[in-house]
C-alpha positions in Angstrom: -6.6 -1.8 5.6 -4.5 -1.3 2.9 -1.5 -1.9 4.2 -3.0 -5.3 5.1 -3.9 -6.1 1.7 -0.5 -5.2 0.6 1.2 -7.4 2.7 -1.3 -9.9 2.0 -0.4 -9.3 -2.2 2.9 -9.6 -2.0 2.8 -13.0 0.4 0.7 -14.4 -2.4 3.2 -13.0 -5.2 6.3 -14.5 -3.1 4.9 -17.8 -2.6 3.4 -17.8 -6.3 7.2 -16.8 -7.3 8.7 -19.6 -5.0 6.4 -21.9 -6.8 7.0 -21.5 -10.1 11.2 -21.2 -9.7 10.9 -24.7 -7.6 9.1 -26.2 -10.6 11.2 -24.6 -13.5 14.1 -25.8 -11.2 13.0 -29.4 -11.4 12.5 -29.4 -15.1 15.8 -27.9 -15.6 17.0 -30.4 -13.3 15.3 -33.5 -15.0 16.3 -32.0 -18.7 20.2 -32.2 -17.6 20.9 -28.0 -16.3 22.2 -28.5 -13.2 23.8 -24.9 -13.2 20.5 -23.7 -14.3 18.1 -25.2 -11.7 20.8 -23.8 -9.0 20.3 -20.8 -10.0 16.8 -20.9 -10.4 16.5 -21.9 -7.1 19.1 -20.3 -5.4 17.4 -20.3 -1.8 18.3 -23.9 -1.9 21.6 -23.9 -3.4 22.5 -21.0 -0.6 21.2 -23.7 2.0 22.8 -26.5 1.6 26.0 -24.7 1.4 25.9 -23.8 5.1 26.0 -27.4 5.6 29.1 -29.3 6.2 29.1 -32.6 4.1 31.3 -35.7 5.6 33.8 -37.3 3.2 33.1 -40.9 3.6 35.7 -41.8 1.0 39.4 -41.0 0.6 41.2 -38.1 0.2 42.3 -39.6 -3.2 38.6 -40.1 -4.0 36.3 -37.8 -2.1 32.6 -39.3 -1.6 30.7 -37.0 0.4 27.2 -38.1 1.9 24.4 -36.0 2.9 22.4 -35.8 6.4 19.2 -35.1 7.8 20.4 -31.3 7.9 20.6 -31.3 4.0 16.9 -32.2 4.2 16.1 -29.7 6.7 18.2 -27.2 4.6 15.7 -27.8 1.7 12.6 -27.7 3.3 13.9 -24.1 4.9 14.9 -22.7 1.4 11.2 -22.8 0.7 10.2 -19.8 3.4 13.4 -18.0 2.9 12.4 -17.7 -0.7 8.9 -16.9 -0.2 10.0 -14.3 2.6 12.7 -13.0 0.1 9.9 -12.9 -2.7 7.4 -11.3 -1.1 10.0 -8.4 0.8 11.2 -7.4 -2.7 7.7 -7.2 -3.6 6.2 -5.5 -0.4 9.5 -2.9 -1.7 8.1 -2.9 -4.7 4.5 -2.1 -4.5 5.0 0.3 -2.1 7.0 2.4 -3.9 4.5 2.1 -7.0 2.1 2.9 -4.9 3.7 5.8 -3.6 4.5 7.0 -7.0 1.5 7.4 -8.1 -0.1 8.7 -5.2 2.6 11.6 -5.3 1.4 12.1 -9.0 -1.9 11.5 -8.7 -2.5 14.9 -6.7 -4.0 17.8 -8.8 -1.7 20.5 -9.0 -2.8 24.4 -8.8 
């Protein structure tokens, strides 16, 4: 049971996380930080670099154009950053947990 409730605790805190960096990444976005909202949201950013862009300009002048996969890339940013969240803090808690439970004990 408690091992439940700590999975279930650090779920929450991953997707609570992955909520507030997607929001602080649109405001940085919409206030002119690029560089700052890819980093804040670096599942994204990681994403959308696996995919391969097609240059619909020239090689003098580059244009590149985006596909369905840069949407799909976006949309699957959002799990890998709550899974990524919440693993760090499953680590985490569990290791505070233990921690204390080792110091807790009385000693004689």
């Amino acid at each position: 049971m408690k091992r439940l409730l700590l999975i279930l605790s650090a779920f929450e805190i991953g997707v609570l996380v992955t909520v507030l960096t997607a929001a602080l990444t649109y405001f940085a976005s919409q206030a002119g930080a690029e560089l700052v909202s890819e980093i804040l949201f670096w599942p994204n950013t990681l994403m959308q670099s696996l995919v391969p862009l097609h240059n619909i300009g020239t090689a003098a002048h580059p244009l590149y154009e985006g596909t369905a996969l840069n949407i799909a890339a976006f949309f699957v940013s959002f799990p890998l950053a709550v899974l990524v969240y919440g693993t760090v803090t499953y680590i985490f808690l569990r290791r505070r947990q233990r921690y204390h439970g080792i110091q807790a004990t009385p000693t004689i």
